[in-house]
VOPAGU-2260 file (C-alpha; in pm, 1 decimal, decimal comma):
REM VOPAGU-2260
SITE   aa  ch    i         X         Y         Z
SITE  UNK   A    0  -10461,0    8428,6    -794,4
SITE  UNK   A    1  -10538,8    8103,5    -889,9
SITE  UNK   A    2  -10858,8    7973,2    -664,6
SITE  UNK   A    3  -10809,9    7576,2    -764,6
SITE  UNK   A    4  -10698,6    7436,7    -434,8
SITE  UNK   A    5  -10623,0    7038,0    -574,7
SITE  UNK   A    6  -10445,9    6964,6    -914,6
SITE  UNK   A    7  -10424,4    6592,0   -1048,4
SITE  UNK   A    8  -10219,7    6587,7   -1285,7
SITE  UNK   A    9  -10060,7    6218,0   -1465,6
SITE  UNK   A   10   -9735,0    6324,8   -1637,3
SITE  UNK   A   11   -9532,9    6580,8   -1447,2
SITE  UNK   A   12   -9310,6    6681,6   -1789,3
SITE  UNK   A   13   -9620,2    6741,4   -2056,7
SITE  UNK   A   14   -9919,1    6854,2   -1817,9
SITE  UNK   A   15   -9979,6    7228,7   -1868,1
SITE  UNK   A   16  -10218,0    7404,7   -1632,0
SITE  UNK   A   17  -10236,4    7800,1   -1756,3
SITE  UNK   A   18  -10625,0    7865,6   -1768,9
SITE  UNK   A   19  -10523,2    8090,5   -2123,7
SITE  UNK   A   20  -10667,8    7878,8   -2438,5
SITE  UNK   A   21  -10449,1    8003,2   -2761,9
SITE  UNK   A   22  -10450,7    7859,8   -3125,2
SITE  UNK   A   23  -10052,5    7898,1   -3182,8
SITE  UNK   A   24   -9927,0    8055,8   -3527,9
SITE  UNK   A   25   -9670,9    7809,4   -3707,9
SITE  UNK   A   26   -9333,9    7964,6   -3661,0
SITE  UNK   A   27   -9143,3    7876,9   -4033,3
SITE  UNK   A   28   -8899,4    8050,4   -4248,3
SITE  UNK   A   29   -9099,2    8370,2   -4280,1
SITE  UNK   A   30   -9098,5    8421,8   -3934,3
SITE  UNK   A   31   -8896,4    8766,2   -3873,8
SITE  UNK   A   32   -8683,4    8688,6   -3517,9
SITE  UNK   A   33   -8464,4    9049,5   -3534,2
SITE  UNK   A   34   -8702,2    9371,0   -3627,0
SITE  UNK   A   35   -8453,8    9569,6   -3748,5
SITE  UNK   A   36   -8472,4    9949,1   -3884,1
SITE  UNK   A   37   -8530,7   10265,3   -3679,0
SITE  UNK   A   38   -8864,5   10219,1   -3652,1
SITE  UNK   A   39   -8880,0    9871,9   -3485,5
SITE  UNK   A   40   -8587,6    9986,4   -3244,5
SITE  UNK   A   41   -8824,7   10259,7   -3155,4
SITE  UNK   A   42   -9094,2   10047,9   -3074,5
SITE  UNK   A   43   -8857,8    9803,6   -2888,4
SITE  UNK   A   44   -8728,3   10097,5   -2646,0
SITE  UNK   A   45   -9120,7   10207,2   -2603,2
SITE  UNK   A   46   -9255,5    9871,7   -2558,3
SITE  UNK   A   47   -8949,7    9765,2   -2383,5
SITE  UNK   A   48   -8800,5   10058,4   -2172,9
SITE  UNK   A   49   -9130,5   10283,7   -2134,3
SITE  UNK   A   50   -9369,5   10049,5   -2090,8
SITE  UNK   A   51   -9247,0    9710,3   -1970,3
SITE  UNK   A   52   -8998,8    9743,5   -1697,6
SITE  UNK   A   53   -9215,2   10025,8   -1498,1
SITE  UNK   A   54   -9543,5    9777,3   -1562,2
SITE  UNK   A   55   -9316,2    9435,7   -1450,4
SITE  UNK   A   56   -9159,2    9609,5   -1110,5
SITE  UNK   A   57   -9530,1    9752,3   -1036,3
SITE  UNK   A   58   -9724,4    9393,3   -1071,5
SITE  UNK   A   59   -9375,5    9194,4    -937,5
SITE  UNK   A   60   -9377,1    9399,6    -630,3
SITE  UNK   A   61   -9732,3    9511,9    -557,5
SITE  UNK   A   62   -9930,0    9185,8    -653,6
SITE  UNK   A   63   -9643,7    8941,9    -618,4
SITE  UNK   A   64   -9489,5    9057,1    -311,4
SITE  UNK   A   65   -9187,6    9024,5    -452,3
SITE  UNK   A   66   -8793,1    9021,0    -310,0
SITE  UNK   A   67   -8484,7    8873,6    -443,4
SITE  UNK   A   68   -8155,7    8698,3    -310,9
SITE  UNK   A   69   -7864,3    8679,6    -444,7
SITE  UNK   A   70   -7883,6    8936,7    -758,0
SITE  UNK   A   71   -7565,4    9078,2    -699,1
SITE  UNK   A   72   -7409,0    8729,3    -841,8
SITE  UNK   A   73   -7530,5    8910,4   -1211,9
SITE  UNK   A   74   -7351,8    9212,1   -1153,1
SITE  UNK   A   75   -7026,3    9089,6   -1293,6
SITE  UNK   A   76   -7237,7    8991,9   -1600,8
SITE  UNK   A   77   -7407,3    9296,0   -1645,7
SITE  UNK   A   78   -7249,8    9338,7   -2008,4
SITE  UNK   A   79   -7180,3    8941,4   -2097,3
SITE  UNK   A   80   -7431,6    8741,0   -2277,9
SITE  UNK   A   81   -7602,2    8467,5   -2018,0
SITE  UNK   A   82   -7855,3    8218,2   -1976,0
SITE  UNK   A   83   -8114,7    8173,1   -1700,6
SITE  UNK   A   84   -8317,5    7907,1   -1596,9
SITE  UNK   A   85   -8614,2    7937,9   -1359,7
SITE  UNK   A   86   -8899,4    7748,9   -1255,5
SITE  UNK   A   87   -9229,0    7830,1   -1434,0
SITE  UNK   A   88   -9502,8    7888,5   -1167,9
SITE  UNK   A   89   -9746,8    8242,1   -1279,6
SITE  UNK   A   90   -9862,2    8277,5   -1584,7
SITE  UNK   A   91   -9800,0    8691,2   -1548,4
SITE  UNK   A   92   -9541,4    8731,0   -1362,8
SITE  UNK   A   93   -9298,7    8470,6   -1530,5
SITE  UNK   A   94   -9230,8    8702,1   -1832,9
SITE  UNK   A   95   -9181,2    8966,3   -1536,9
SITE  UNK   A   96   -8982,1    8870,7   -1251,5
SITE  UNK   A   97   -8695,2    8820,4   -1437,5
SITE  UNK   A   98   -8684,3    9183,7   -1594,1
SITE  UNK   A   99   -8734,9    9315,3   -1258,2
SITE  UNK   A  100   -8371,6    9127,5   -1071,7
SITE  UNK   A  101   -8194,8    9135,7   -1374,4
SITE  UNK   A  102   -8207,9    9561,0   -1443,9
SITE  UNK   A  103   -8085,1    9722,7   -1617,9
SITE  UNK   A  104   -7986,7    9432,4   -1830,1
SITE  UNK   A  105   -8190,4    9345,5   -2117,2
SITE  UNK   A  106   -8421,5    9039,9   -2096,8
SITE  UNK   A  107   -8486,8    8773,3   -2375,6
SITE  UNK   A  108   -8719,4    8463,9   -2393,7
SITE  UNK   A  109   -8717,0    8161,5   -2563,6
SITE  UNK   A  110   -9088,8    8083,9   -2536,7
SITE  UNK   A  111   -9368,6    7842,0   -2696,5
SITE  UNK   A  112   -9530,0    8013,9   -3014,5
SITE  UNK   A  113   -9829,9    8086,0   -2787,2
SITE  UNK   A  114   -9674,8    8409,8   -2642,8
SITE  UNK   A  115   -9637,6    8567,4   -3000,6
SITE  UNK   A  116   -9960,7    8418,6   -3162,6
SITE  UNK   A  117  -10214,9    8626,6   -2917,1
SITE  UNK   A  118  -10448,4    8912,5   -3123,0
SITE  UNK   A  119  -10306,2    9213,2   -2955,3
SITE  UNK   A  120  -10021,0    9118,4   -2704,0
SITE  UNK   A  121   -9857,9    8861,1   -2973,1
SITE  UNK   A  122   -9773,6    9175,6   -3140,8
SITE  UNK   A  123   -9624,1    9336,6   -2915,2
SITE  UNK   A  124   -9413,4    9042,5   -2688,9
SITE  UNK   A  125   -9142,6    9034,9   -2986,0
SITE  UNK   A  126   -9049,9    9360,4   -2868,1
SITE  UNK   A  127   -9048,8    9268,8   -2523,7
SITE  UNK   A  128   -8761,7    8994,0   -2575,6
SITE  UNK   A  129   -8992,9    8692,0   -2667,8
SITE  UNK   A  130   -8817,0    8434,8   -2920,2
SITE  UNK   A  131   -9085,5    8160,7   -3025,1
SITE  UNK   A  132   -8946,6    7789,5   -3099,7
SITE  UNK   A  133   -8918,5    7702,0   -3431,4
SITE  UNK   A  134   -9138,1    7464,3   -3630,6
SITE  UNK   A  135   -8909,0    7381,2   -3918,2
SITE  UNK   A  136   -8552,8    7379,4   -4013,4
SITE  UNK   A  137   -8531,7    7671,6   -4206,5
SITE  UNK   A  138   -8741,2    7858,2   -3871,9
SITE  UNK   A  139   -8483,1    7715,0   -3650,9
SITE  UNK   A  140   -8174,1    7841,6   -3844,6
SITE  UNK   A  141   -8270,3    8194,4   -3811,8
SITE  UNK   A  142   -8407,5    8101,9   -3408,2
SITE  UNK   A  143   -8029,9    7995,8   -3369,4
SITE  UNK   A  144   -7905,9    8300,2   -3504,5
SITE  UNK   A  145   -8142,0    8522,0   -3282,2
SITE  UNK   A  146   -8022,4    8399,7   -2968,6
SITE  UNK   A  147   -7708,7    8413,3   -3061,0
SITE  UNK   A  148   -7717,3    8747,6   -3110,2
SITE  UNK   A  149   -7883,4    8854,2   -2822,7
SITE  UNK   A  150   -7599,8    8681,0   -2615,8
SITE  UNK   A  151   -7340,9    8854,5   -2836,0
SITE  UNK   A  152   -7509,2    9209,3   -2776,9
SITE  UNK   A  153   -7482,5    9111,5   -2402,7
SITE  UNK   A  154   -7879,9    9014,4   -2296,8
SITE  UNK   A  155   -7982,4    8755,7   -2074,5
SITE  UNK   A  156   -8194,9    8473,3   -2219,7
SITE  UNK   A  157   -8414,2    8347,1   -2038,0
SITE  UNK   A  158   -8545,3    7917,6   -1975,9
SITE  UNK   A  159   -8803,8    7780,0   -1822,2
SITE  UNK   A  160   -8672,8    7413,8   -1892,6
SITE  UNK   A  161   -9010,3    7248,6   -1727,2
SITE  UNK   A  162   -9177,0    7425,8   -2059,0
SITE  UNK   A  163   -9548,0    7391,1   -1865,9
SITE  UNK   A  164   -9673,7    7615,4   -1644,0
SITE  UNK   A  165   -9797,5    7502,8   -1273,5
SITE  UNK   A  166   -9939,7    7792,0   -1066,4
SITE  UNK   A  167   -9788,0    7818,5    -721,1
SITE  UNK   A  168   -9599,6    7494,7    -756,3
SITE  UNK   A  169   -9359,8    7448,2    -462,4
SITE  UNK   A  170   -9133,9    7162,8    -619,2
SITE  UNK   A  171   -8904,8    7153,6    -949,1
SITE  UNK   A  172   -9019,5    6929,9   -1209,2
SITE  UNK   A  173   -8826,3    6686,9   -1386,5
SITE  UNK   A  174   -8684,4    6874,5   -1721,5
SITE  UNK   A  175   -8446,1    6747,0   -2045,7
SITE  UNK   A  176   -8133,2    6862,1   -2074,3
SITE  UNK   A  177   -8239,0    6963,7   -2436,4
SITE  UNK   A  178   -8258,2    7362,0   -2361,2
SITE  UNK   A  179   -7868,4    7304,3   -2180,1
SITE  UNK   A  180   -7720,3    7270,9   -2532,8
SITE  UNK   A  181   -7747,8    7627,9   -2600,7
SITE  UNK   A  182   -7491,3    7742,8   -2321,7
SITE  UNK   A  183   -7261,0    7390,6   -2340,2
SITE  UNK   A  184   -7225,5    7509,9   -2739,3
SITE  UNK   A  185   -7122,8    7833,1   -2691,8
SITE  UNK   A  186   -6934,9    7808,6   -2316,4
SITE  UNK   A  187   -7166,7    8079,9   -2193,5
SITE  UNK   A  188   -7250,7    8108,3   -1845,5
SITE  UNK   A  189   -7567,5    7988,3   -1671,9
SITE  UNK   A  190   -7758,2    8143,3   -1405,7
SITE  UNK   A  191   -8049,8    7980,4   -1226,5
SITE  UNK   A  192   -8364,3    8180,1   -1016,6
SITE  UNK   A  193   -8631,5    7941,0    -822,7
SITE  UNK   A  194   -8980,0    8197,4    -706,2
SITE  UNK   A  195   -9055,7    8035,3    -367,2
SITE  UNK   A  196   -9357,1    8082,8    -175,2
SITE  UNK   A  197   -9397,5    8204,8     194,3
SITE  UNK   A  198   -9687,0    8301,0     397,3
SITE  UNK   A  199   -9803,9    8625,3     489,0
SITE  UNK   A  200  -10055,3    8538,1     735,7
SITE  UNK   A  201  -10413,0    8374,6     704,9
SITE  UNK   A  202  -10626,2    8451,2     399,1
SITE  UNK   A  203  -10336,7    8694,9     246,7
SITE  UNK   A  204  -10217,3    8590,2     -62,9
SITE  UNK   A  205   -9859,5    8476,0      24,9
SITE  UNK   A  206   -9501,6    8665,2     -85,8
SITE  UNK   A  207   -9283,7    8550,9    -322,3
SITE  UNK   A  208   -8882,7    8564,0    -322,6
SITE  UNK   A  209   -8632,5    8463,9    -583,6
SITE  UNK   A  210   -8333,3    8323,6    -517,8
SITE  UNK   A  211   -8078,0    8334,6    -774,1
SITE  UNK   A  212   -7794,1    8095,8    -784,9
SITE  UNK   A  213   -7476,5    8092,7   -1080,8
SITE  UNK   A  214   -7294,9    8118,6   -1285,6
SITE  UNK   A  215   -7241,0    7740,0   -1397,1
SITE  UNK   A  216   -7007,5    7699,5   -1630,3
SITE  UNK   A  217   -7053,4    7396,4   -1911,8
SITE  UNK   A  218   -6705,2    7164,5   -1876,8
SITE  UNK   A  219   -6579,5    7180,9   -2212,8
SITE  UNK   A  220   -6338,2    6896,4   -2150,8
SITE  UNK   A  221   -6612,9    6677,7   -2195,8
SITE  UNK   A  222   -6853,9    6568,8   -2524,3
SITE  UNK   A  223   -7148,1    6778,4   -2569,2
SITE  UNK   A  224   -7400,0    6569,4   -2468,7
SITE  UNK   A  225   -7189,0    6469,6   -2172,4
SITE  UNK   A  226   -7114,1    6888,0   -2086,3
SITE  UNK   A  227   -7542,1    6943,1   -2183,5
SITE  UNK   A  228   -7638,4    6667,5   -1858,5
SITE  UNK   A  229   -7379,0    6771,1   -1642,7
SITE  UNK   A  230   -7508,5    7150,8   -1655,2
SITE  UNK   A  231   -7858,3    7018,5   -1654,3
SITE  UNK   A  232   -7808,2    6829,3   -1350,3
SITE  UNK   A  233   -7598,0    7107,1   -1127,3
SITE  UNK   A  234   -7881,8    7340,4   -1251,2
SITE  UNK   A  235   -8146,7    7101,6   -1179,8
SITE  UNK   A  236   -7984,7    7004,1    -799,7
SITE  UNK   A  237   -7931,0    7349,3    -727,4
SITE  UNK   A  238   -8327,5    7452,0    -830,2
SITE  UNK   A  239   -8418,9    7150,6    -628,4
SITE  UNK   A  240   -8229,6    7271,9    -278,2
SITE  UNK   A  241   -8365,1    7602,1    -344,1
SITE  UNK   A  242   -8752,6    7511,8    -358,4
SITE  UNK   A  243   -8710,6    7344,5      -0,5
SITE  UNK   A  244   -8740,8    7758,5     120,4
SITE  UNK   A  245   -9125,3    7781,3       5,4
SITE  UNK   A  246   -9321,2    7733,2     402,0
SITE  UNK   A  247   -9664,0    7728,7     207,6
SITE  UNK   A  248   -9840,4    7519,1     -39,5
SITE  UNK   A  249  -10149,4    7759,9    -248,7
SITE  UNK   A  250  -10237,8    7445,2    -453,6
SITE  UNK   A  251  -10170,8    7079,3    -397,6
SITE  UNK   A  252  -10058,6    6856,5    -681,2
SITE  UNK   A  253  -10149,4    6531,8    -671,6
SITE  UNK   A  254  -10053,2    6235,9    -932,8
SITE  UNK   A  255  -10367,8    6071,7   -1050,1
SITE  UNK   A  256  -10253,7    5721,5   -1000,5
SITE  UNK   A  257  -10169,1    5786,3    -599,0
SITE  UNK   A  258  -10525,6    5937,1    -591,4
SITE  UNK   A  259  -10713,3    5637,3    -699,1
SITE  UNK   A  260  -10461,0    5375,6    -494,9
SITE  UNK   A  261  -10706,1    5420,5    -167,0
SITE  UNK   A  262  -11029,9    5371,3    -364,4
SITE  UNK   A  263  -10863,8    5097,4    -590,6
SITE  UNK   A  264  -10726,7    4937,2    -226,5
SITE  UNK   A  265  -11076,7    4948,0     -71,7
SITE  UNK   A  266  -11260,6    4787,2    -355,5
């Protein structure tokens, strides 16, 4: 667990605070986003299947403490395409939790090109569902067509719209609407999870449960970037309600400038 006990942080949308230092790999046109052939479906099911989803329940449950509400709202969906949109708060078990409420359904993420530009692991988190951003237009046509597909074939992608990651953060950040365009395009429905924080006693390290709230629906009556805000902000109110359930606080965020008010004030 994280032992910092008081962030300051100055811009709530751009400051990242994962300890993990990583030189990303540009992610162009060459970029492969489907492995195809029988031997990269092999390695998908072993990565995936063999590997992942006993590793992610083990760490979710027996470091994280974790339980979930409301996952029976994705059982109508087990075979439709969706998107999901959580807060980001661990650096290890954000890529988990979400394969761990959402089984047997297959996971995807749309992630920074950090998560596929690692020595050893980069290699292998393609095959666990991670799509990288693309850094050029002829990257992003084939990033479209990725996620696309992975809707079509009936996965869940998964968002984590406030892009940075803040351990044990008890609040939901201010995000764009920019990642919203992907369901309002394609009418898909949207799902929402929030990892709250409760205490398990003194010095234990405290239990986590998801709740899981959806499906929006994008209202295609209205202009894209119209539908893209409106999903944002029932998303965004929903994520908000939801973080009120977390009863402790690990780390406490502070904003520089309210810091130095007292000391400014005195002088």
């Amino acid at each position: 667990m994280d032992k910092r006990k008081v962030i300051y942080y100055e811009d709530e949308m751009n400051d990242e605070f994962s300890t993990a230092v990583i030189e990303p790999r540009r992610i162009d046109g060459g970029y492969v986003y489907d492995r195809r052939g029988l031997f990269n479906r092999a390695a998908h099911f072993f990565w995936y299947r063999i590997v992942a989803d006993p590793l992610a329940y083990l760490y979710v449950k027996l470091s994280l403490r974790q339980s979930s509400v409301g996952k029976e709202k994705l059982k109508p969906f087990r075979k439709k395409g969706i998107y999901i949109y959580g807060n980001h708060t661990q650096a290890v078990g954000d890529p988990l939790t979400p394969n761990v409420f959402c089984f047997p359904k297959r996971v995807s993420f749309i992630v920074h090109a950090n998560n596929v530009s690692m020595p050893v692991l980069g290699r292998i988190n393609p095959y666990l569902g991670a799509i990288p951003l693309p850094d050029n237009l002829e990257a992003a046509k084939n990033f479209r067509a990725c996620v696309n597909g992975r809707i079509e074939r009936g996965d869940a992608v998964v968002i984590y719209p406030e892009a940075h990651i803040w351990p044990y953060y008890t609040k939901i950040r201010n995000f764009p609407d920019d990642s919203f365009g992907y369901p309002a395009k394609s009418d898909t429905p949207v799902f929402c999870f929030v990892n709250t924080y409760h205490s398990r006693g003194e010095g234990k390290k405290p239990k986590m449960i998801t709740y899981i709230d959806g499906p929006f629906y994008p209202d295609m009556s209205l202009p894209l970037k119209n539908r893209r805000k409106k999903l944002r902000d029932e998303v965004y109110e929903t994520m908000c309600r939801r973080a009120e359930e977390s009863d402790i606080e690990m780390i406490r965020y502070i904003r520089k400038d309210k810091a130095d008010a007292p000391a400014e004030a005195e002088s």
